[in-house]
KEPAKOL-333531 format. One record per residue (C-alpha): residue number from 1; residue in one letter; x, y, z. Coordinates in Angstrom, 3 decimals, padded with zeros to 6 digits. Example, Ala and Ser with C-alpha at 12.3 -4.5 7.8 and 13.67 -1.06 7.14 Angstrom:
% residues 2
i->1	aa->a	c1->012.300	c2->-004.500	c3->007.800
i->2	aa->s	c1->013.670	c2->-001.060	c3->007.140
END
This chain:
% residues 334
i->1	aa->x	c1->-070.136	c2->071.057	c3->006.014
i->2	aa->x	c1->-072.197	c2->071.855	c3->003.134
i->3	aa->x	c1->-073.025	c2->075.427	c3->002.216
i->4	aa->x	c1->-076.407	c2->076.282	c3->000.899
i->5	aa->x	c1->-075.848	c2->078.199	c3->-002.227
i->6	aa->x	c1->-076.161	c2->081.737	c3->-002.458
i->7	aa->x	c1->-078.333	c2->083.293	c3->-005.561
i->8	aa->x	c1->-077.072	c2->086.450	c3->-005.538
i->9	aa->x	c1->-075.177	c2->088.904	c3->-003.725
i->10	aa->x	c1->-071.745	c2->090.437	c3->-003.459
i->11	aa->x	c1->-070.135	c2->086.861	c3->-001.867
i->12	aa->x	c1->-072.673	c2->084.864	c3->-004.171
i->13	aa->x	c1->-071.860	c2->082.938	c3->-007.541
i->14	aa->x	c1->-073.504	c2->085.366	c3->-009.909
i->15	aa->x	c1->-070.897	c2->088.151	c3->-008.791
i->16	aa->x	c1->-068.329	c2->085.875	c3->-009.203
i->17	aa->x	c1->-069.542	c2->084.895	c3->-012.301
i->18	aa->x	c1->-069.458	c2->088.864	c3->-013.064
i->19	aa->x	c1->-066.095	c2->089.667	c3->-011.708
i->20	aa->x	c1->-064.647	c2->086.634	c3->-014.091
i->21	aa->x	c1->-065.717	c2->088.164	c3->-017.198
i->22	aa->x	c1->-068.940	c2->086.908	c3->-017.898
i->23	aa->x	c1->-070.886	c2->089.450	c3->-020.375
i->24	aa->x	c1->-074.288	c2->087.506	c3->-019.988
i->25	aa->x	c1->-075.530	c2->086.758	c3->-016.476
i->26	aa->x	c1->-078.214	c2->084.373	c3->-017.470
i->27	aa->x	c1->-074.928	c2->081.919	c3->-017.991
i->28	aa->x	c1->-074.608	c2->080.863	c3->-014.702
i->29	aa->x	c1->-078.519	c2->079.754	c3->-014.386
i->30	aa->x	c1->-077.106	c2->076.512	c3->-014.960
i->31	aa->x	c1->-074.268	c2->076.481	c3->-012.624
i->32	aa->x	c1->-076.386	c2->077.819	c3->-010.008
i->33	aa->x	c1->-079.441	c2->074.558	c3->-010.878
i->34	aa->x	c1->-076.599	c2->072.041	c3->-010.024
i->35	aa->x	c1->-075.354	c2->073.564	c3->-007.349
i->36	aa->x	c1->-079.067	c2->073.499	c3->-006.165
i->37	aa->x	c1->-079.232	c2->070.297	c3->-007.129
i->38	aa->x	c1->-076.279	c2->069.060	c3->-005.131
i->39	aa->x	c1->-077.367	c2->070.945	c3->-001.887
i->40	aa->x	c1->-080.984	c2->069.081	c3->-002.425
i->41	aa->x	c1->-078.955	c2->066.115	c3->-002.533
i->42	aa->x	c1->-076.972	c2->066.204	c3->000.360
i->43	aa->x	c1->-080.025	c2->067.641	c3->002.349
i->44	aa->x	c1->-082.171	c2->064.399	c3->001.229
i->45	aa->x	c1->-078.982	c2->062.103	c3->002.197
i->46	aa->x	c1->-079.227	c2->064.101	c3->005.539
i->47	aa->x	c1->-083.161	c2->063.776	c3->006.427
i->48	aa->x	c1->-082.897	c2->060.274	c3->005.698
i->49	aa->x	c1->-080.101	c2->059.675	c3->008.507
i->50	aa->x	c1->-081.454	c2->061.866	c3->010.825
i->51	aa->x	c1->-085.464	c2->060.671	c3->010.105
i->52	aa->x	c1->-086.009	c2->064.407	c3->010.896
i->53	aa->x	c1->-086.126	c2->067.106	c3->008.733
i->54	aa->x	c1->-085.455	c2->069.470	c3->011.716
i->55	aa->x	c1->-082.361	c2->067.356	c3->012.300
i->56	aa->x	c1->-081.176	c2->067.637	c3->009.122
i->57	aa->x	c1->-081.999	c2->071.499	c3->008.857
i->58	aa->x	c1->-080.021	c2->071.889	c3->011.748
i->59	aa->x	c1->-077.146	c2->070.081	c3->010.702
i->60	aa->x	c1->-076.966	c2->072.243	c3->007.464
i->61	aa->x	c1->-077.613	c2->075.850	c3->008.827
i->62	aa->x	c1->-081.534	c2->075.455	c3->007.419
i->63	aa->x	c1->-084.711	c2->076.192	c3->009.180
i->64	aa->x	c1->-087.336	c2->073.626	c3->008.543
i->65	aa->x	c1->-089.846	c2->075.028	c3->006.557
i->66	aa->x	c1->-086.606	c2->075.550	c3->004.487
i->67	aa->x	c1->-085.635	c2->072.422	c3->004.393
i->68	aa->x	c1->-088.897	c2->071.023	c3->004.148
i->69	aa->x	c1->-090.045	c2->073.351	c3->000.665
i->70	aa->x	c1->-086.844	c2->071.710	c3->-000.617
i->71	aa->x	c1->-087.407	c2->068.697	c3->-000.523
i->72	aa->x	c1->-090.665	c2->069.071	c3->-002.092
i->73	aa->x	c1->-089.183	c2->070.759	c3->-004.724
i->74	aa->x	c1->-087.337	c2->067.725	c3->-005.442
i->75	aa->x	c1->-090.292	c2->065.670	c3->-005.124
i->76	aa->x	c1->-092.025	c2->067.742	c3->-007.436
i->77	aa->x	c1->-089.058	c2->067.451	c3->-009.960
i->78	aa->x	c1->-088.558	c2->063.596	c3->-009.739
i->79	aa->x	c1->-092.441	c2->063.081	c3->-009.858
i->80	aa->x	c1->-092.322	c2->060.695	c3->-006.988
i->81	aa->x	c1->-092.732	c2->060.999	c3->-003.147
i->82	aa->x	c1->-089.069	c2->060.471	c3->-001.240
i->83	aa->x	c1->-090.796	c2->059.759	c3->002.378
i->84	aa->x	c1->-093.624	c2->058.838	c3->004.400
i->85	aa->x	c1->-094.646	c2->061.885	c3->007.013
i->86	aa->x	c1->-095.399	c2->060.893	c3->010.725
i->87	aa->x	c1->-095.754	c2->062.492	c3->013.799
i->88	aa->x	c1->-092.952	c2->059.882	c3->014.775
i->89	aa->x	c1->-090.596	c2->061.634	c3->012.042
i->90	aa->x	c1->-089.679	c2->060.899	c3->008.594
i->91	aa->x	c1->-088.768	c2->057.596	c3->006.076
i->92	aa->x	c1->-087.928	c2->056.808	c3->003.209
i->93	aa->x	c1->-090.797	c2->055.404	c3->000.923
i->94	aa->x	c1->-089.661	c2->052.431	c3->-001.442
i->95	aa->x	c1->-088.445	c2->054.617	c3->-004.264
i->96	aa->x	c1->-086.756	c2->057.250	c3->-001.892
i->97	aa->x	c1->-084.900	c2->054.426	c3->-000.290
i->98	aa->x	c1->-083.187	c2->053.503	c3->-003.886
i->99	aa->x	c1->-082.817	c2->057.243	c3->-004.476
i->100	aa->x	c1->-081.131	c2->057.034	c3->-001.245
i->101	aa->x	c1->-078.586	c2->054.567	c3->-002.118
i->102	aa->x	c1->-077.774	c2->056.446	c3->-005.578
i->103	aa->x	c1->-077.397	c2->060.287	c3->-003.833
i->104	aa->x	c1->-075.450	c2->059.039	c3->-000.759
i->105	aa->x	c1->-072.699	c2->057.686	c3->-003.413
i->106	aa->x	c1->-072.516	c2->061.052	c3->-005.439
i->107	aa->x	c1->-072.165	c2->063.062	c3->-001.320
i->108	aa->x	c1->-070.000	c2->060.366	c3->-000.612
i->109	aa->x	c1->-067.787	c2->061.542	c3->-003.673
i->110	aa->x	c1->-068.143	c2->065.197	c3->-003.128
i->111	aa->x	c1->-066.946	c2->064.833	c3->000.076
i->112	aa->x	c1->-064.188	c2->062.218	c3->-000.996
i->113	aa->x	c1->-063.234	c2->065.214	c3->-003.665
i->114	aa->x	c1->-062.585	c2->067.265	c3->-000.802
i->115	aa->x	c1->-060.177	c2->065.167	c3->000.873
i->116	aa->x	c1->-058.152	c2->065.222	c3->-001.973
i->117	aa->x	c1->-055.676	c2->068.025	c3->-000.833
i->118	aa->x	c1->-055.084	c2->066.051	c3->002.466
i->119	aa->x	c1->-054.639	c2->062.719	c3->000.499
i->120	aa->x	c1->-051.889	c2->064.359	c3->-001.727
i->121	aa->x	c1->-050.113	c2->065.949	c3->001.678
i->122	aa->x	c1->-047.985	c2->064.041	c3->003.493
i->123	aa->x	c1->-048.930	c2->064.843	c3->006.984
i->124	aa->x	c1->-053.197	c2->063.253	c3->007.152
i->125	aa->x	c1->-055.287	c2->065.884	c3->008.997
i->126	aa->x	c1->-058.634	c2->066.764	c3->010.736
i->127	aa->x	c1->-060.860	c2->065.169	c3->013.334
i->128	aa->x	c1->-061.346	c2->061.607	c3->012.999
i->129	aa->x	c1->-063.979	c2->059.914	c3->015.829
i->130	aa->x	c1->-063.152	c2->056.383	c3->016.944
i->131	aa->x	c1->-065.134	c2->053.860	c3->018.906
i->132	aa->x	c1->-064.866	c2->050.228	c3->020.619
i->133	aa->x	c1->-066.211	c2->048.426	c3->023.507
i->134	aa->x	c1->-064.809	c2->049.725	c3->026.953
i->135	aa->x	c1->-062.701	c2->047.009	c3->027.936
i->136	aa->x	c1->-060.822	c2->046.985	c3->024.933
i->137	aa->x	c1->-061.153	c2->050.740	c3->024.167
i->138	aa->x	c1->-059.952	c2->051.522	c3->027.941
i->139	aa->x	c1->-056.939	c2->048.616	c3->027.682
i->140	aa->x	c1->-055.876	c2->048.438	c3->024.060
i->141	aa->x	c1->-057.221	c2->050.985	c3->022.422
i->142	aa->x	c1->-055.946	c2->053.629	c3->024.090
i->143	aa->x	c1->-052.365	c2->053.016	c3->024.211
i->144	aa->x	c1->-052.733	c2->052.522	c3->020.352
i->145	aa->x	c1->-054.164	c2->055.707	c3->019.733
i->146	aa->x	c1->-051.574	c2->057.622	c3->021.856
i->147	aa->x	c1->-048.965	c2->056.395	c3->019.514
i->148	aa->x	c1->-050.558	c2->056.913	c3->016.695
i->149	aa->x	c1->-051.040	c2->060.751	c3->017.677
i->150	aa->x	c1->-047.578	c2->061.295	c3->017.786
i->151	aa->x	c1->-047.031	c2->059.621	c3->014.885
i->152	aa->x	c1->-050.020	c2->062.114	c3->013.038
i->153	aa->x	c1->-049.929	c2->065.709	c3->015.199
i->154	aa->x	c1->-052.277	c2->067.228	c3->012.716
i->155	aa->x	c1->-055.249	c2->064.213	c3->014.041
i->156	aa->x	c1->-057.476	c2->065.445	c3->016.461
i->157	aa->x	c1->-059.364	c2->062.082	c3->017.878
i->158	aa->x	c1->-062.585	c2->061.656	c3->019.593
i->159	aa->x	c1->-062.718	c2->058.351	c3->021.482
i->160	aa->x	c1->-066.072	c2->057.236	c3->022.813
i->161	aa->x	c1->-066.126	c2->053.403	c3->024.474
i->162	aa->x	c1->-069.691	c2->051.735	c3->024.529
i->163	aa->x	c1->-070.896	c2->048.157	c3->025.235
i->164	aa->x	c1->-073.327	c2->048.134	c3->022.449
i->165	aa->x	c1->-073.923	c2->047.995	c3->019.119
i->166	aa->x	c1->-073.609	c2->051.656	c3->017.825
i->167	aa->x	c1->-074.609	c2->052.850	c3->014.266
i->168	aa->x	c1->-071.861	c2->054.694	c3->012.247
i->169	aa->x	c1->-073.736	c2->056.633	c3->010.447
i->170	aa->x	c1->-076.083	c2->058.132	c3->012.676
i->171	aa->x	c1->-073.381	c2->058.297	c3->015.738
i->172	aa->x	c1->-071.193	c2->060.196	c3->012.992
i->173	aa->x	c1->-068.497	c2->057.719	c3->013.872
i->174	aa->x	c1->-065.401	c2->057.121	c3->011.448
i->175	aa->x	c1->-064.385	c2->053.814	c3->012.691
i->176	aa->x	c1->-065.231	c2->051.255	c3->015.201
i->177	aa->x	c1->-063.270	c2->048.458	c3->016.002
i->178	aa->x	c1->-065.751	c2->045.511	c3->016.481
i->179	aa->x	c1->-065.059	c2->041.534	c3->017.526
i->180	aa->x	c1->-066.474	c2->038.069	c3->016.187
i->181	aa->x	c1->-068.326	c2->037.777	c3->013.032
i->182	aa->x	c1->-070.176	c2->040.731	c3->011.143
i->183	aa->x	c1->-073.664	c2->040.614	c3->010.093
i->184	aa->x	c1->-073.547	c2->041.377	c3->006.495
i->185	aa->x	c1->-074.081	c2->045.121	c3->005.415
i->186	aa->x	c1->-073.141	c2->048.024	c3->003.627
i->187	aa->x	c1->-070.048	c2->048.865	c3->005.904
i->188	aa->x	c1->-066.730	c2->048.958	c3->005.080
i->189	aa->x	c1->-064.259	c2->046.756	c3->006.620
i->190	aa->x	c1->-060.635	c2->045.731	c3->007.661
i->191	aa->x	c1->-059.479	c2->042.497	c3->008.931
i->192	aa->x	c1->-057.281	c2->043.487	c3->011.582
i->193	aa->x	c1->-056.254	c2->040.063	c3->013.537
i->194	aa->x	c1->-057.522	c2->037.573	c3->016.716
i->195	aa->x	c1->-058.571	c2->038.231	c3->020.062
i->196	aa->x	c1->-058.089	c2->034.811	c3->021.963
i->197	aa->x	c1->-059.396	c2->033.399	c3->024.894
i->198	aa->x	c1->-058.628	c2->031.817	c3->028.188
i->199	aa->x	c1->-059.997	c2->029.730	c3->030.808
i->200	aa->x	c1->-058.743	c2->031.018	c3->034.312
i->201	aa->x	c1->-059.323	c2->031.426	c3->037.998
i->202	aa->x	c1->-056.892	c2->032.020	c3->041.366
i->203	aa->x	c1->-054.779	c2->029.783	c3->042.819
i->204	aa->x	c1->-057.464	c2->030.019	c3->046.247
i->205	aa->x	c1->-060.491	c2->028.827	c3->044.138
i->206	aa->x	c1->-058.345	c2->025.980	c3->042.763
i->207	aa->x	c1->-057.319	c2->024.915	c3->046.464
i->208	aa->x	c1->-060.749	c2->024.743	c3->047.425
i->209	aa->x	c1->-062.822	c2->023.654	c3->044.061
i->210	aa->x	c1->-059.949	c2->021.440	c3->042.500
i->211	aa->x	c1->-058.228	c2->022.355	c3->038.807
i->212	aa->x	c1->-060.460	c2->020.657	c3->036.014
i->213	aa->x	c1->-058.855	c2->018.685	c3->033.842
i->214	aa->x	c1->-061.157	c2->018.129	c3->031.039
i->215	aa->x	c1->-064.166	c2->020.495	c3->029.968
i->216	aa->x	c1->-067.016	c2->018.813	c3->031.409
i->217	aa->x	c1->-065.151	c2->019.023	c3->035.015
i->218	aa->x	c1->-066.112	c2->022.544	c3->034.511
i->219	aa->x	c1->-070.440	c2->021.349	c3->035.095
i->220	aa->x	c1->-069.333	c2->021.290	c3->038.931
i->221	aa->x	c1->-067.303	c2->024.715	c3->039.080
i->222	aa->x	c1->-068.409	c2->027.896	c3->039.868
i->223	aa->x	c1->-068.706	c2->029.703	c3->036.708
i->224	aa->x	c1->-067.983	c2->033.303	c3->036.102
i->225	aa->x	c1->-070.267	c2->034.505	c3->032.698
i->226	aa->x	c1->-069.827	c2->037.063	c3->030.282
i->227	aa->x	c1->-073.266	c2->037.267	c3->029.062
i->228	aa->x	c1->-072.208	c2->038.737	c3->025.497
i->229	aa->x	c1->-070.398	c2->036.096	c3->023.711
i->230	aa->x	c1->-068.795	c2->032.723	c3->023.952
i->231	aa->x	c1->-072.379	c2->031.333	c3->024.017
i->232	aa->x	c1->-073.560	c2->032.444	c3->027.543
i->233	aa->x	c1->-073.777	c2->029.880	c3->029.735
i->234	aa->x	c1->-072.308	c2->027.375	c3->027.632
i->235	aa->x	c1->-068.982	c2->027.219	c3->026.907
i->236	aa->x	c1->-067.067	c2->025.944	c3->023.762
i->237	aa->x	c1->-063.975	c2->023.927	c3->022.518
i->238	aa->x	c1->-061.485	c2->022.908	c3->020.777
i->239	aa->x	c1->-059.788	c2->020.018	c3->021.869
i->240	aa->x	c1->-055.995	c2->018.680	c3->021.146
i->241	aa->x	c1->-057.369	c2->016.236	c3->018.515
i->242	aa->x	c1->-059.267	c2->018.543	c3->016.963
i->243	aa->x	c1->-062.625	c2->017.861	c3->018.319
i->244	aa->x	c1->-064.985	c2->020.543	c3->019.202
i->245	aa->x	c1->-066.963	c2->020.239	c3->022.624
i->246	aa->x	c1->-069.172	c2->021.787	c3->024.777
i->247	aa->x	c1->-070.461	c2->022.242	c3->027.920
i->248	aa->x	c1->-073.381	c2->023.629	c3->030.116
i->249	aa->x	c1->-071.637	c2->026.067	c3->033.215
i->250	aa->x	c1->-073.513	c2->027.979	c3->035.899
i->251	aa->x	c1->-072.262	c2->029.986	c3->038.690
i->252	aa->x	c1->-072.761	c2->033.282	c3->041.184
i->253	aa->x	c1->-072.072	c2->035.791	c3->038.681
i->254	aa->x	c1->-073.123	c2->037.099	c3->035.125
i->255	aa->x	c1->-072.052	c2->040.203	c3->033.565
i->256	aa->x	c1->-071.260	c2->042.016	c3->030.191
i->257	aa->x	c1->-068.831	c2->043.947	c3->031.587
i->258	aa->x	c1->-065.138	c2->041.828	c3->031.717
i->259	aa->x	c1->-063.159	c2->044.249	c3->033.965
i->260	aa->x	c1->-066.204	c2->043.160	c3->036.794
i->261	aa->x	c1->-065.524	c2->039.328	c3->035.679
i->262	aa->x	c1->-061.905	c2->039.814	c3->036.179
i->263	aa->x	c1->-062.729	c2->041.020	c3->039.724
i->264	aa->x	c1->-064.427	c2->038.427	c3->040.345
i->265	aa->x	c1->-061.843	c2->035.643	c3->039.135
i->266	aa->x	c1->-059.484	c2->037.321	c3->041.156
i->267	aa->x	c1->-061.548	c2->037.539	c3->043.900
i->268	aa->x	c1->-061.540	c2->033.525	c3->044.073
i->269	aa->x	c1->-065.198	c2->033.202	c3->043.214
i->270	aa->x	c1->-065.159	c2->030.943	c3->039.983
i->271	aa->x	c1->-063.840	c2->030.324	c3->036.567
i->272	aa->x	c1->-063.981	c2->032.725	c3->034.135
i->273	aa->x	c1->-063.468	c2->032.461	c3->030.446
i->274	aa->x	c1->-061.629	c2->036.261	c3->029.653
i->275	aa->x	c1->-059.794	c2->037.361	c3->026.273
i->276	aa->x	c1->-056.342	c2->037.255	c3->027.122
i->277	aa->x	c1->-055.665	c2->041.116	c3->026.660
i->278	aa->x	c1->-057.994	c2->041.191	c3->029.571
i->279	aa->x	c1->-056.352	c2->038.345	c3->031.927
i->280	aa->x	c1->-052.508	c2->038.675	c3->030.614
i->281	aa->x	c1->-051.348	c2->040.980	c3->033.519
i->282	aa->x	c1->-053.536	c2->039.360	c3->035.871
i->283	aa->x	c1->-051.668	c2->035.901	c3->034.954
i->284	aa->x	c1->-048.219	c2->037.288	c3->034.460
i->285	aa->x	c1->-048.275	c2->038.231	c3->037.968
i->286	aa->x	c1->-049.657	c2->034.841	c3->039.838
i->287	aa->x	c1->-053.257	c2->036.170	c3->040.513
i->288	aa->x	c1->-054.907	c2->034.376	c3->038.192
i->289	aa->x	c1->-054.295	c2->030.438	c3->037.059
i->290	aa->x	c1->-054.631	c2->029.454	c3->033.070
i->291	aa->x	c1->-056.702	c2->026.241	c3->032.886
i->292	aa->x	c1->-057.271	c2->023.291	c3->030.188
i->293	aa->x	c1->-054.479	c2->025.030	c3->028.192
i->294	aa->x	c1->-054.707	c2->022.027	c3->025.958
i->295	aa->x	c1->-058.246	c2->022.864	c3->024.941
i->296	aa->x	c1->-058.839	c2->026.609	c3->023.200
i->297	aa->x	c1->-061.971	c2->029.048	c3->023.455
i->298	aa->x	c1->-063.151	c2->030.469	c3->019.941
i->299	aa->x	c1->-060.879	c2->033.292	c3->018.726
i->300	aa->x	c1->-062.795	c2->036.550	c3->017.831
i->301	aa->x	c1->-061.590	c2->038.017	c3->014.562
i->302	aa->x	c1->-061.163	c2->041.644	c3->014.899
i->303	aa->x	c1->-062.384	c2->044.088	c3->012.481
i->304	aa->x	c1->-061.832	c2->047.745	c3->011.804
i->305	aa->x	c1->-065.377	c2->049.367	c3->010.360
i->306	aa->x	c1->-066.434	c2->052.164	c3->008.538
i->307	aa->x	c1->-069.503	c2->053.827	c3->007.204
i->308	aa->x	c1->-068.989	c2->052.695	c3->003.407
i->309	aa->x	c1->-066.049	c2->050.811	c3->001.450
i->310	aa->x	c1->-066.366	c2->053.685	c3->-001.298
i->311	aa->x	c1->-064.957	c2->056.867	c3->-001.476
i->312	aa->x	c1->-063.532	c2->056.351	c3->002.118
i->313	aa->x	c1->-061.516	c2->059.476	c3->003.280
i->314	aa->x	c1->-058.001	c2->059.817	c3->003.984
i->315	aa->x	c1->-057.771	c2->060.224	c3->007.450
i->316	aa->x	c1->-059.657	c2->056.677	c3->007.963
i->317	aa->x	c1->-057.776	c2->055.155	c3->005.247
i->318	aa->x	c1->-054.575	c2->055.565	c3->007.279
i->319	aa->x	c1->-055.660	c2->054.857	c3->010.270
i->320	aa->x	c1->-057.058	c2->051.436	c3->009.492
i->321	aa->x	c1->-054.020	c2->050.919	c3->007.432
i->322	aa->x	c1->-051.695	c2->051.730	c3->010.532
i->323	aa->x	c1->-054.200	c2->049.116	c3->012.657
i->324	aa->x	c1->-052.881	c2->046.380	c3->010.538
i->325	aa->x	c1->-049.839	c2->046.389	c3->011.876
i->326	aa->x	c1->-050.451	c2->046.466	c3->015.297
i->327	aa->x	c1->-052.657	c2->042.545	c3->015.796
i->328	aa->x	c1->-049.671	c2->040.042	c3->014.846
i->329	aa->x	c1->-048.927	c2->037.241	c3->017.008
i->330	aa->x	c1->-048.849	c2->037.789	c3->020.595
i->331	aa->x	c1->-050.348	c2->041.536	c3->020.620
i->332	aa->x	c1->-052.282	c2->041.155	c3->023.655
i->333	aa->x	c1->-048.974	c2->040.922	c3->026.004
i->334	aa->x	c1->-048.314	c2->043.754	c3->024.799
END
């Protein structure tokens, strides 16, 4: 973390700049405006992400009225006003959300610059906090992870699984592991490889419903819905000539939750349409029934994301680059 920097003082720069020989003190004045300079940075980059300068102080070992007279100052010195002042908290104005853009890339470096001695080590070190959706976190993830811990002892990882959309850079996360398409933004990204899909449902429910045999069989079956993707409660495909089709399903249950929609399916209440890291042991072991394996459900690409594709640290770099390796062919028996 950023240290504010000291004037003066036996620990400060200006007696450092004394014990190393310096005849004229007034020679570090400048020294001691960048480093100024820099801190005001950083502290701006950090009131914007927060939208709190109490936040922010907090996050940099400032009070507020601290952190507040600084960022006037730097108001005063640019000649232009950085943020609009609610009750509600703090944003950017127009200008202060270009000066935004410009100061997060020179932190971004600084903090790149400081991964350097890590970069040129061989063993990649410090904390490094990881996030995905819970099904895949709790079933894939996971076991990934493990290895890749023993693989990197000097990683310390912080795991947190969440079915929703989280922001990076205010959740302080260092990569998140995301399926289907991304909405274009300033995030890095890694393609990492497919998650498929599969129609299935128990052997019971088949004895009493019937198997379909073509996708608009499926109108009259009891439909099991994830309520997050595949387009609700109608259901895509891809056909063995290469047609696309698609049809309208309803049934007892809707959820956004696919361990409670694997349940179910086992359970004999309805079709469900699961990714097959989800389904695979259920199938391998007889509970569960693949259907229309002629026809395919869209493929979600899967993407390793970060806060920015600049200056990204070490630690993420390898990770994502050790992801890559682990989607081929086939990854979800596994």
């Amino acid at each position: 973390m950023w240290a504010w920097p000291a004037a003066s003082g036996r620990n400060g720069p200006l007696s450092g700049a004394r014990r190393a020989g310096l005849r004229n003190p007034g020679a570090i004045a400048p020294i001691l405006r960048a480093m100024d300079r820099l801190a005001a940075l950083h502290l701006f980059v950090r009131v914007c992400e927060c939208g709190s300068f109490t936040r922010a102080a907090d996050d940099l070992g400032l009070t507020q009225p601290t952190a507040t007279k600084h960022i006037a100052q730097l108001e005063k010195r640019l000649g232009a006003r950085l943020f609009h002042r609610s009750t509600r908290g703090v944003t950017p104005t127009e200008v202060g959300a270009a000066y935004y853009d410009q100061a997060k890339a020179i932190v971004l470096a600084l903090e790149e610059a400081d991964h350097l001695p890590a970069l040129m080590s061989s063993r990649v070190q410090g904390s490094l906090r990881i996030n995905s959706s819970v099904a895949f976190g709790r079933r894939v993830l996971v076991p990934l992870v493990l290895r890749y811990m023993q693989q990197h002892p000097g990683v310390t990882l912080d795991l947190g699984f969440e079915d929703r959309y989280v922001n990076l850079v205010e959740q302080g996360i260092d990569v998140a592991l995301r399926m289907g398409r991304l909405a274009d933004s300033t995030l890095g990204a890694r393609y990492l490889g497919t998650n498929p899909w599969a129609l299935v449902a128990a052997p019971g429910y088949l004895a009493e419903a019937g198997t379909p045999r073509r996708p608009e069989e499926l109108a009259r079956h009891r439909a099991l819905i994830y309520s997050t993707v595949q387009g609700d409660d109608r259901w895509h495909f891809g056909g063995p000539d290469g047609r696309t089709s698609s049809v309208a399903v309803k049934g007892p249950l809707r959820s956004n939750n696919l361990s409670a929609l694997l349940a179910a399916a086992r359970a004999g209440m309805g079709v469900a349409a699961l990714p097959l890291y989800v389904a695979h042991a259920s199938l391998a072991r007889g509970e569960l029934v693949p259907l229309l394996e002629r026809h395919t459900l869209p493929a979600q690409p899967i993407h390793a994301v970060y806060p920015s594709p600049r200056q990204v640290p070490a630690k993420v770099l390898s990770f994502v680059n050790w992801l890559q390796g682990q989607f081929d062919d086939g990854w979800w028996a596994r």
